[in-house]
C-alpha positions in Angstrom: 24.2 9.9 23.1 23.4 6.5 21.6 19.6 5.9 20.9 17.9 3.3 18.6 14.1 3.3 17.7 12.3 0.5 17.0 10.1 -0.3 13.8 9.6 -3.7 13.3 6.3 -3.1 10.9 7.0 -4.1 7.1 6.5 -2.2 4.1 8.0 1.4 2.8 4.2 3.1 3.8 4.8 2.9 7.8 8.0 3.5 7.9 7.5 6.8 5.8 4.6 6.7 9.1 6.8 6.9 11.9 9.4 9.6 10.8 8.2 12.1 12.5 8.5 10.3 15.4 12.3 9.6 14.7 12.7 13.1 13.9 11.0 14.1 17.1 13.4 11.5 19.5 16.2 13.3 17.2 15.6 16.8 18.3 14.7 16.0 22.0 18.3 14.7 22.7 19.7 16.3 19.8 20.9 13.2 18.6 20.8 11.3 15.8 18.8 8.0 16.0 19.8 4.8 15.2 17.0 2.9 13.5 16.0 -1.2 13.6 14.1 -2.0 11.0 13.4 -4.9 8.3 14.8 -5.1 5.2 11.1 -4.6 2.8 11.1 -1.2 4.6 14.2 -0.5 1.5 14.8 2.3 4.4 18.6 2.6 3.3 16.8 4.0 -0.5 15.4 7.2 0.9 16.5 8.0 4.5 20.6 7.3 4.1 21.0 10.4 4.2 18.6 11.5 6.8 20.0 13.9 8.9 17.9 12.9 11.9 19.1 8.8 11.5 22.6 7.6 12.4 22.2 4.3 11.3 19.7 2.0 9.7 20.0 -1.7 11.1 18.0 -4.6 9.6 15.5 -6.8 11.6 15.9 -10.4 9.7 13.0 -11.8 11.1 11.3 -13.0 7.3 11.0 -16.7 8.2 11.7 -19.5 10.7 15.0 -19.5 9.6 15.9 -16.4 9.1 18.7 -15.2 11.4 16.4 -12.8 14.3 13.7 -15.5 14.7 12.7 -18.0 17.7 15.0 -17.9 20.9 17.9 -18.2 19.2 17.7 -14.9 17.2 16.4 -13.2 20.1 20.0 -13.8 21.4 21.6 -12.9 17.9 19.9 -9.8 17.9 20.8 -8.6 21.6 24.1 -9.7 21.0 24.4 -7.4 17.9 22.4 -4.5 19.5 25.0 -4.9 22.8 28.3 -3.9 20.5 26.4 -0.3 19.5 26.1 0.6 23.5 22.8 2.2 23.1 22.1 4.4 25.9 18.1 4.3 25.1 15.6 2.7 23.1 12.3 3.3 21.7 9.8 0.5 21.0 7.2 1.4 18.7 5.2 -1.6 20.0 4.2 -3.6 22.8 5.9 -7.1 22.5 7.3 -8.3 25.2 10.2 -9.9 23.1 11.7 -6.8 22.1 11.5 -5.5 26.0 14.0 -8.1 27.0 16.1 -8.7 24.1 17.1 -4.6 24.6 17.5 -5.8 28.5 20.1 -8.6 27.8 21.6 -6.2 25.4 22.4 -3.8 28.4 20.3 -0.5 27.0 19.6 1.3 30.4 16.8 3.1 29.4 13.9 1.8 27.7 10.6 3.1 26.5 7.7 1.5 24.7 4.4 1.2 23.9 1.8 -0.6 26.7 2.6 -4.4 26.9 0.4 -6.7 25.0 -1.7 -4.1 23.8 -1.1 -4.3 20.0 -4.5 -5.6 19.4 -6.8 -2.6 17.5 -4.0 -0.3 18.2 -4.3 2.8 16.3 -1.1 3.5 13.9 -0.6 6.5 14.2 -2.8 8.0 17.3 -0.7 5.0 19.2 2.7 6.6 18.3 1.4 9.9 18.8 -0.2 9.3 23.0 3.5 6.7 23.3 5.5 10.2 22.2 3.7 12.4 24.4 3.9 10.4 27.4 7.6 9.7 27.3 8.7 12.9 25.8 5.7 15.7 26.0 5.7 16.2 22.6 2.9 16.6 20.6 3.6 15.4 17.3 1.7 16.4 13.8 1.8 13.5 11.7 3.3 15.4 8.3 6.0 13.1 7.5 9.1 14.7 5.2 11.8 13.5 3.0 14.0 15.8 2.0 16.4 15.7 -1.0 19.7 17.1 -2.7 19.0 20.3 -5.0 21.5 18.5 -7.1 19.6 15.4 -7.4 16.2 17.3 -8.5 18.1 19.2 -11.0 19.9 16.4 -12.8 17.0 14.0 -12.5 15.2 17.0 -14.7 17.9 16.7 -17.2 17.7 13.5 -17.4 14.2 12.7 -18.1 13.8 16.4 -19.8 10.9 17.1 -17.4 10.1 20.6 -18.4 8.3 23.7 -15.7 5.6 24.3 -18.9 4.4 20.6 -18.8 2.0 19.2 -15.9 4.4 16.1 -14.7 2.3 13.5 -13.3 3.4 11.0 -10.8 0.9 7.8 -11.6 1.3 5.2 -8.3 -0.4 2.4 -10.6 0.8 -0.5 -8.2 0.1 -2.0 -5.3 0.5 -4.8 -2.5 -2.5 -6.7 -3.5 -4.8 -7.3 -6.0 -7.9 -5.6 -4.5 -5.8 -2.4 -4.2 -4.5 -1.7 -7.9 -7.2 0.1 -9.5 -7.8 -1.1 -13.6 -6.0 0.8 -16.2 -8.4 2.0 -17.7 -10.1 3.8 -14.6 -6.4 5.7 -15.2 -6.1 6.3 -19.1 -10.0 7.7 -18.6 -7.9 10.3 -15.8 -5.3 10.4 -18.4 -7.7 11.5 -21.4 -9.3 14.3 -19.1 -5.8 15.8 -17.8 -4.7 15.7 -21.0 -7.6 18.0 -23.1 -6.7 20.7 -20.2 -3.1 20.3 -19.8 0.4 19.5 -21.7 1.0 16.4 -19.2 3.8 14.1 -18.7 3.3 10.5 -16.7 5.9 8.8 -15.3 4.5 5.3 -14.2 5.2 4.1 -11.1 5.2 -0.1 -10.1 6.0 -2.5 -9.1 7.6 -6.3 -10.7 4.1 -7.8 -10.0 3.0 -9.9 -13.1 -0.5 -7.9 -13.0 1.1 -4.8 -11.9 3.0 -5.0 -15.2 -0.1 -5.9 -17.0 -1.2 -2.5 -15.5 1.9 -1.0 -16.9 1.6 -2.5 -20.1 -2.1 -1.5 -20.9 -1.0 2.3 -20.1 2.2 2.2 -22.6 0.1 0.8 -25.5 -2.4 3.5 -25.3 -2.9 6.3 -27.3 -0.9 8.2 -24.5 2.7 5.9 -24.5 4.5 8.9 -25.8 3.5 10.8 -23.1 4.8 8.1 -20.3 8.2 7.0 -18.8 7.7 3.9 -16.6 9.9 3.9 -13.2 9.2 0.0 -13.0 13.0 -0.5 -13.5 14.8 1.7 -11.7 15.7 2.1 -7.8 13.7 3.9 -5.2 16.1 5.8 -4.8 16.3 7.0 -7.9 12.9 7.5 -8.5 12.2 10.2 -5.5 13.8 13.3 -7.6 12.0 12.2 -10.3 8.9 12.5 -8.0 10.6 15.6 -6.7 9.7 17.1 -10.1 6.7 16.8 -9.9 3.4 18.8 -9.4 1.1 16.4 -8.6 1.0 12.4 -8.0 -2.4 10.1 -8.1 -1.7 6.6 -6.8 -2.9 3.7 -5.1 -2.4 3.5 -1.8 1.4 2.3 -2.5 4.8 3.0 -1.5 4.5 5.8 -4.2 1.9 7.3 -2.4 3.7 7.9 1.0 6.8 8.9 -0.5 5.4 11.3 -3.1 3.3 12.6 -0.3 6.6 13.4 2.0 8.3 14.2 -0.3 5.6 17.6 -0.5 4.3 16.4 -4.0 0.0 16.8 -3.5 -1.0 13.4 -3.5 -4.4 11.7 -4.6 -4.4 8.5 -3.1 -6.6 6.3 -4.4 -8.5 3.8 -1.6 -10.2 0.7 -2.3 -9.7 -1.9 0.1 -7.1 0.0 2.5 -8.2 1.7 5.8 -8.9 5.3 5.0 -5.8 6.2 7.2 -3.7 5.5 5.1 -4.4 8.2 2.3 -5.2 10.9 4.9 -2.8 11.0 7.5 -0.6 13.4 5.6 -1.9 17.0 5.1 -1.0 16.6 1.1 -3.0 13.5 1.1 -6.2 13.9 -0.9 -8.0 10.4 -0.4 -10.6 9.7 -3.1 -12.6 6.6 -2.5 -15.1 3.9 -4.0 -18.6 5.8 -5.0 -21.3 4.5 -2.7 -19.1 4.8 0.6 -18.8 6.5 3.3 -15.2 5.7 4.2 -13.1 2.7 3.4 -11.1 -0.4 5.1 -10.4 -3.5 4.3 -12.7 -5.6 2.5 -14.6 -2.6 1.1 -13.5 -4.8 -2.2 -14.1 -0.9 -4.2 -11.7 -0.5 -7.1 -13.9 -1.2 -9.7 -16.3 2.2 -8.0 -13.0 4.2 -7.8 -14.4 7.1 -10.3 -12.0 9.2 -12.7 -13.9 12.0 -12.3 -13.5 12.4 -9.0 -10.1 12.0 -9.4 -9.8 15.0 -12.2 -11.7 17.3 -10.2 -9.7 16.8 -7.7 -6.9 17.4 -9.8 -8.1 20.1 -11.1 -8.5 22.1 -8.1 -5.1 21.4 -6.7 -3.4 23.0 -10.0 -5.7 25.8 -9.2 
């Protein structure tokens, strides 16, 4: 059986999101799903090998011009869709434009979310109600990425990332300015980890001029021989270097959904991001600006995210 899904959200974080859902469809038919997504998802990096994904096909829709927009694309995109006779599709949302671009493209069955109901929709609780209507399945929303032994064991080789150290994933980037917390709020986690534990930090970021100014502060502190950055490698390659890890604390990030799928305990670090975002996973542990109650956008909180917090959080997950 032939079935796509379709994610047309950007960003590594929601796709990482919605794989339970794809792995859910999967099982169901037991049939691999073919997936339409855009290209700053980097899905190809960690779910090429997915064994519930047959194929991963990129939405272009990044500009007027790019090749899936306006009424043109619309018929690009059906046209394309039409030569992988799909039996079924799954929208994961409620644009109308999708609904007929699978029609012209023949797909017989179609399911997807209400029609123009995307406004306040709920990520995940949406997905979640869609799933259980169509399919009666309830789904837990514990996304997993799963790796090669092979790859976690050379990656340790590699980077010499030893059982009697504490590896530290630090997520110290992010999509916007109000989300990257200051260096220093990390080097003051850094100093406390460190008078406990023999750690290791590998520095995860972005090419971001301040995210590298982030970076930078971190590798001329007193703990740069303690640090590998990731800032120039793959995704790809970075997730058995995650792998390895026992613990990650990060921004709310790509890092942070991967690391947290990929079973690593995650902090996630909250200050101007809807709390969902660093709780939806049960290996989430969401820490967020002193003085609130819960976060979302605009709570304009990284300079009240506090390091002790983090280290006692920290502290009892190694426990």
């Amino acid at each position: 059986m032939k079935i796509l899904a379709i994610q047309n959200r950007m960003g590594i974080g929601d796709m990482v999101i919605f794989l339970p859902f794809i792995e859910a469809i999967s099982k169901k038919f037991n049939s691999k799903v073919s997936i339409l997504v855009k290209e700053n998802s980097k899905a190809s990096e960690y779910l090429e090998k997915n064994k519930y994904i047959e194929k991963i096909l990129i939405l272009e829709r990044n500009n007027k011009n790019s090749h899936h927009d306006g009424i043109i694309g619309s018929f690009n995109l059906a046209n394309e869709l039409k030569k992988h006779n799909f039996e079924k599709v799954f929208i994961f949302n409620s644009s109308l434009r999708f609904l007929l671009i699978c029609k012209i493209a023949g797909i017989k069955e179609i399911f997807q979310y209400q029609l123009f109901q995307k406004k306040q929709q709920h990520l995940i609780k949406t997905a979640q109600r869609f799933i259980k209507k169509e399919l009666d399945l309830d789904i837990d929303s514990n996304p997993i990425i799963e790796l090669e032994s092979s790859l976690i064991e050379n990656a340790k080789k590699k980077y010499n990332i030893k059982l009697n150290q504490v590896n530290i994933l630090l997520g110290i980037g992010g999509s916007g300015p109000t989300k990257r917390i200051p260096a220093y709020k990390f080097l003051n986690f850094m100093k406390m980890s460190s008078k406990e534990n023999d750690c290791k930090f590998f520095l995860a970021t972005g090419s971001n001029e301040e995210e590298q100014n982030i970076l930078n502060e971190i590798l001329n502190s007193e703990f740069k021989e303690r640090c590998i950055p990731l800032n120039k490698i793959k995704i790809k390659e970075t997730l058995p270097i995650i792998k390895n890890c026992a613990i990650a604390v990060c921004n709310d990030s790509s890092f942070s959904h991967l690391s947290a799928a990929l079973d690593i305990p995650t902090i996630v670090l909250l200050s101007d991001t809807p709390l969902m975002y660093g709780s939806y996973s049960p290996n989430m542990y969401p820490v967020i600006p002193d003085g609130e109650e819960t976060v979302t956008h605009n709570t304009l909180g990284k300079e009240r995210i506090n390091p002790e917090k983090i280290f006692k959080i920290f502290k009892e997950i190694l426990n």
